[in-house]
C-alpha positions as CSV (number, residue, x, y, z in Angstrom):
1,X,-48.8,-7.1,9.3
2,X,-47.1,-10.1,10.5
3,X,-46.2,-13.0,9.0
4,X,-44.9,-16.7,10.6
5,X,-42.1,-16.8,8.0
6,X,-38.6,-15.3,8.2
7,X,-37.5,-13.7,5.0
8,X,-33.9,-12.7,4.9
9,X,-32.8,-9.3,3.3
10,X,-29.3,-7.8,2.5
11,X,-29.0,-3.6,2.8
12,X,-25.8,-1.4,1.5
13,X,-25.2,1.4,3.7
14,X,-23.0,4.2,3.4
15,X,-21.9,6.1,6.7
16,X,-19.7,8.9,7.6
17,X,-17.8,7.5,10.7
18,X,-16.9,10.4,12.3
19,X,-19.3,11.0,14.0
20,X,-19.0,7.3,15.7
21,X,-16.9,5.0,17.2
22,X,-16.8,2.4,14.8
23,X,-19.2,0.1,13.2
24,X,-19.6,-2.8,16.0
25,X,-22.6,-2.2,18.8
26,X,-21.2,-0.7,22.2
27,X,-22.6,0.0,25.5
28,X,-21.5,3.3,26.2
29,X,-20.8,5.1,23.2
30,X,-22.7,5.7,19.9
31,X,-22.2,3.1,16.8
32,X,-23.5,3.1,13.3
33,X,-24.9,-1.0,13.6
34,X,-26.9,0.3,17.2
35,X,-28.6,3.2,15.1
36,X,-29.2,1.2,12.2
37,X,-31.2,-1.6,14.5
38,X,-32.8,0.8,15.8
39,X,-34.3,2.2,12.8
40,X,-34.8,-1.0,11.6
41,X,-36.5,-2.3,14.7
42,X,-39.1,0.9,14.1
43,X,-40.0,0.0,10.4
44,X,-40.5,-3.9,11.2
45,X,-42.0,-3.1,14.9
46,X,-39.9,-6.2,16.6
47,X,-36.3,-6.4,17.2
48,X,-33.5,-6.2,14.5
49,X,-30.1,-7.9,14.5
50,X,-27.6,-6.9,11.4
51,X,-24.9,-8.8,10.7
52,X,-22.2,-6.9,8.7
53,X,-19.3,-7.8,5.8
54,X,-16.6,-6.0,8.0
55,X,-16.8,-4.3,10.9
56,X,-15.3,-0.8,10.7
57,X,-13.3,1.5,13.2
58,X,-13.6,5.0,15.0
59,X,-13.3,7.4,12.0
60,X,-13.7,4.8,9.0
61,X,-15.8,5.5,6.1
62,X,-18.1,3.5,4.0
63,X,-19.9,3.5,0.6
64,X,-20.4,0.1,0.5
65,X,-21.5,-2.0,3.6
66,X,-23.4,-5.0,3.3
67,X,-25.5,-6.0,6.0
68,X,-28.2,-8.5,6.3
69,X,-31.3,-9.6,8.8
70,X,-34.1,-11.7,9.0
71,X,-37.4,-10.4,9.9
72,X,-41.1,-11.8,9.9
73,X,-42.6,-8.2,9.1
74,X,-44.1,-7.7,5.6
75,X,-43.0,-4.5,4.5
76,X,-42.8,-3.1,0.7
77,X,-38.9,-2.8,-0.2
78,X,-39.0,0.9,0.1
79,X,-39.8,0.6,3.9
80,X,-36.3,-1.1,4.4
81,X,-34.6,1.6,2.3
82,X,-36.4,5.6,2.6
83,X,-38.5,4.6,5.6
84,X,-35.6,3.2,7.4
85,X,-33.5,6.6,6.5
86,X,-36.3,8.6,8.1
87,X,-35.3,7.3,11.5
88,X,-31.3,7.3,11.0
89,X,-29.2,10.4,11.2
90,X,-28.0,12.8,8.0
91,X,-24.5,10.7,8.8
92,X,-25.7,7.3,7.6
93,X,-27.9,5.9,4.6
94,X,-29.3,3.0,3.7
95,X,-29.0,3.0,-0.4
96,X,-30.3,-0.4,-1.2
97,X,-32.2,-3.5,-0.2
98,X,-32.8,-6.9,-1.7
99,X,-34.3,-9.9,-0.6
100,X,-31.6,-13.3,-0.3
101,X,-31.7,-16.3,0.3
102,X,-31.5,-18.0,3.2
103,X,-28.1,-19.1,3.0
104,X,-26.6,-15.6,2.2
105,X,-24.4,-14.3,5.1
106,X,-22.7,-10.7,4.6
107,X,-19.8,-11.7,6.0
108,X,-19.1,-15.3,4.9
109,X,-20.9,-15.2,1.7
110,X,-18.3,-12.4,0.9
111,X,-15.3,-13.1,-1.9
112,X,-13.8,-10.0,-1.7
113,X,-13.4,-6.9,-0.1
114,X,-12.2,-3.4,-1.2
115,X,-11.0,-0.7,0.6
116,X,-9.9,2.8,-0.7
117,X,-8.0,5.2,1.2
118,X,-7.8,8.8,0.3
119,X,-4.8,11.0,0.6
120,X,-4.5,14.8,0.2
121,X,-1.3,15.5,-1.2
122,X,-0.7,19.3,-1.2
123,X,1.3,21.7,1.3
124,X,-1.8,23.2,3.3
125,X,-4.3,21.4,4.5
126,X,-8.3,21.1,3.8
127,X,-11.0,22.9,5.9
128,X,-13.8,21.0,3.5
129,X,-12.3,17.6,3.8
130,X,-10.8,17.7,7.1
131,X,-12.6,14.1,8.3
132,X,-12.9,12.6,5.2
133,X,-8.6,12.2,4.0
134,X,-5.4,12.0,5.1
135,X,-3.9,15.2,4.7
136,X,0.2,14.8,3.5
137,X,2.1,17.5,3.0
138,X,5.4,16.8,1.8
139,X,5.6,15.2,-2.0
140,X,4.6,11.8,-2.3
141,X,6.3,9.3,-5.6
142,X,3.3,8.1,-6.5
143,X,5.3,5.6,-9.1
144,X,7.4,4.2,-6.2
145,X,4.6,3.6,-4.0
146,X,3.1,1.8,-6.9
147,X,5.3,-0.4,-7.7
148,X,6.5,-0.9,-3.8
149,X,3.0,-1.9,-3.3
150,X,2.9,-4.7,-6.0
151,X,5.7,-6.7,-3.7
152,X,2.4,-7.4,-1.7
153,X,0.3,-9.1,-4.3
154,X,-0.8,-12.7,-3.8
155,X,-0.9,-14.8,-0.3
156,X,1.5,-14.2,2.2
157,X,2.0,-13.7,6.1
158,X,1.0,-10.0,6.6
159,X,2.2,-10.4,10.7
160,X,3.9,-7.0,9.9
161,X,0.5,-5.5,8.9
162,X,-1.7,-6.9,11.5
163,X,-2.7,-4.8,14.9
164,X,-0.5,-5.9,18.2
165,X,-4.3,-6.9,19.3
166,X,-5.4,-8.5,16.0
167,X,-7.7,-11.9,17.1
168,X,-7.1,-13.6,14.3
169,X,-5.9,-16.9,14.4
170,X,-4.0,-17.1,10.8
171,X,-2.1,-14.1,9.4
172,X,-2.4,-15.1,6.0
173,X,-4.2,-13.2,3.3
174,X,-4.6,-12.9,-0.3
175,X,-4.4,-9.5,-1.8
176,X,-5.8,-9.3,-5.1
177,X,-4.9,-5.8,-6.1
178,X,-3.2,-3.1,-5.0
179,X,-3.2,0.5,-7.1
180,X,-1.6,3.5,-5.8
181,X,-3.0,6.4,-8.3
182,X,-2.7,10.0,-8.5
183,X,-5.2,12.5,-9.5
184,X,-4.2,15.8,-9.3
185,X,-3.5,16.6,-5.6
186,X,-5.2,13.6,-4.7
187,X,-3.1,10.1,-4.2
188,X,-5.6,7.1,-3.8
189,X,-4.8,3.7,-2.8
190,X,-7.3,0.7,-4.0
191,X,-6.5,-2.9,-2.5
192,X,-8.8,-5.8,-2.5
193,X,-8.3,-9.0,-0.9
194,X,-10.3,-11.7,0.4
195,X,-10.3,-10.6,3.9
196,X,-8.1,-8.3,6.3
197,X,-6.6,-8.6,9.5
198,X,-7.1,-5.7,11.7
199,X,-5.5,-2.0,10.5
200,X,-4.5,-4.5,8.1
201,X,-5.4,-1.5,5.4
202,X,-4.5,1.2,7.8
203,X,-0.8,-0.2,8.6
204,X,0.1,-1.1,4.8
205,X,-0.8,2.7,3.8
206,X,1.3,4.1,6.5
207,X,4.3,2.1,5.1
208,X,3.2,3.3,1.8
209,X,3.4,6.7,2.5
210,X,6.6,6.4,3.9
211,X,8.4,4.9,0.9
212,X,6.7,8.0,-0.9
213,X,8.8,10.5,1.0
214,X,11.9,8.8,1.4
215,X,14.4,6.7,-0.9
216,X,13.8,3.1,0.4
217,X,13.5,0.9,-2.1
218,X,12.3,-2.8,-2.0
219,X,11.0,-1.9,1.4
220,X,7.8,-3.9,1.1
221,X,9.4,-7.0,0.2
222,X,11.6,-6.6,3.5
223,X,8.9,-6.3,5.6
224,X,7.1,-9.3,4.2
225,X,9.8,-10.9,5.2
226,X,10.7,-9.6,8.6
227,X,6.6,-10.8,10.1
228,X,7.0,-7.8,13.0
229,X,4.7,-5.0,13.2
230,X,7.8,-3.0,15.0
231,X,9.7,-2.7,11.2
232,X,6.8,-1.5,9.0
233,X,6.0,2.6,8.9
234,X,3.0,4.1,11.3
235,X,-0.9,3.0,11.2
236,X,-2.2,5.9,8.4
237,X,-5.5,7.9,10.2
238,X,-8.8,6.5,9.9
239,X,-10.0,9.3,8.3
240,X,-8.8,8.4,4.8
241,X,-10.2,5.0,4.7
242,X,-13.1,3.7,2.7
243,X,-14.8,0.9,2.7
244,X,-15.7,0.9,-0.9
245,X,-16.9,-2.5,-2.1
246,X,-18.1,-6.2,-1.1
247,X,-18.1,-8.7,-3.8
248,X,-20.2,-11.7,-3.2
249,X,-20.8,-14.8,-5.9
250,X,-23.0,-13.8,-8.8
251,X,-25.9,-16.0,-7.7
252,X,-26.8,-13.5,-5.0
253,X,-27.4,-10.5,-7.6
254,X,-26.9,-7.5,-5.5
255,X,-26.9,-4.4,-6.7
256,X,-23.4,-2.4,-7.4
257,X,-23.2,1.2,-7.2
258,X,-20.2,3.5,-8.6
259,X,-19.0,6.6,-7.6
260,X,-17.2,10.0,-8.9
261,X,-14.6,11.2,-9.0
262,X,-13.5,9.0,-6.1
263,X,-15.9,6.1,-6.3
């Protein structure tokens, strides 16, 4: 049943990426916003165009993408959520959905954005976990990374963080927080910030983990400093990286979902 109005609705989706390359639509090669259209396009029988909070790359994770699309269909709230899984592959899952308003945007309603990347820190590696974490063997300082990390709290140029290819046209961000944590063999890194440039996340790891295994100290500050990509430490995998949570004003009430251990 059709109906003249649009009514707007926000999804979270969690995907495995790697079986994809990346989140954004592409002609010639699969993508997790192409098979979610598609399964949307089925359950509302006309054509579905997502918008996303951040679009992820090759081999990035996610348990906590916000999309959102207008549609005329009238469909129960269930049909956007298990009817919509039906049609998507074991890889990707639609977990909730919510009508908004019609100013809501997922990516410029957004506040905040948290990433979480996921390292494996023990001498062999995982056959279980092989796509999901960075696997490091030699002994990271947890402690150092920590407090290494904190030199990159508040708004600064993060030029020596951004991607050679990065569109952005300002290089400034605001990180909000930035935890580097152990648990057991396991050394997690939270950061949230109002938005990043690209490998943004990615490049700041990689420096991390090098500090870990070495004896620079006040590396991160240096680096800050220097704005070149060419003095910070190498892009971490994509593997390890999660895109963990998308915090939008309270107004919008949508739903929040935690995870264990990890999430």
């Amino acid at each position: 049943m059709i109906n003249n109005n649009f009514k707007k609705f926000a999804l979270g989706i969690e995907y495995d990426g790697s079986f994809y390359h990346g989140w954004q639509r592409q002609k010639t090669v699969s993508s997790i916003q192409e098979e979610v259209e598609k399964a949307l396009s089925i359950i509302a029988n006309h054509k579905i165009d997502i918008i996303c909070a951040g679009r992820t790359d090759a081999g990035v994770h996610s348990v906590g993408q916000v999309v959102h699309f207008s549609t005329t269909a009238i469909r129960k709230k269930s049909s956007w959520t298990i009817g919509a899984n039906s049609y998507l592959s074991k890889h990707i899952s639609i977990i909730w959905a919510k009508e908004v308003p019609e100013d809501f945007h997922a990516r410029y309603s957004a506040i905040a954005r948290s990433y979480r990347y996921i390292i494996y820190n023990y001498p062999f590696r995982s056959a279980i976990f092989h796509n999901r974490l960075n696997h490091v063997y030699k002994s990271l300082n947890v402690n150092k990374m920590h407090f290494e990390a904190q030199f990159l709290l508040g708004e600064h140029d993060f030029t020596s963080f951004r991607a050679i290819n990065c569109q952005s046209h300002s290089s400034w961000r605001k990180i909000l927080k930035l935890h580097v944590w152990r648990y057991e063999d396991w050394v997690i890194i939270d950061i949230i910030a109002n938005s990043f440039l690209y490998h943004m996340v990615r490049n700041i790891v990689g420096s991390l983990i090098e500090i870990g295994i070495s004896k620079k100290k006040f590396w991160m500050k240096e680096l800050l400093q220097k704005k070149n990509r060419a003095y910070a430490g190498p892009m971490a995998p994509a593997k390890g990286l999660y895109l963990s949570f998308v915090e939008y004003p309270i107004r919008f009430n949508l739903p929040k979902k935690t995870y264990n251990p990890f999430f």
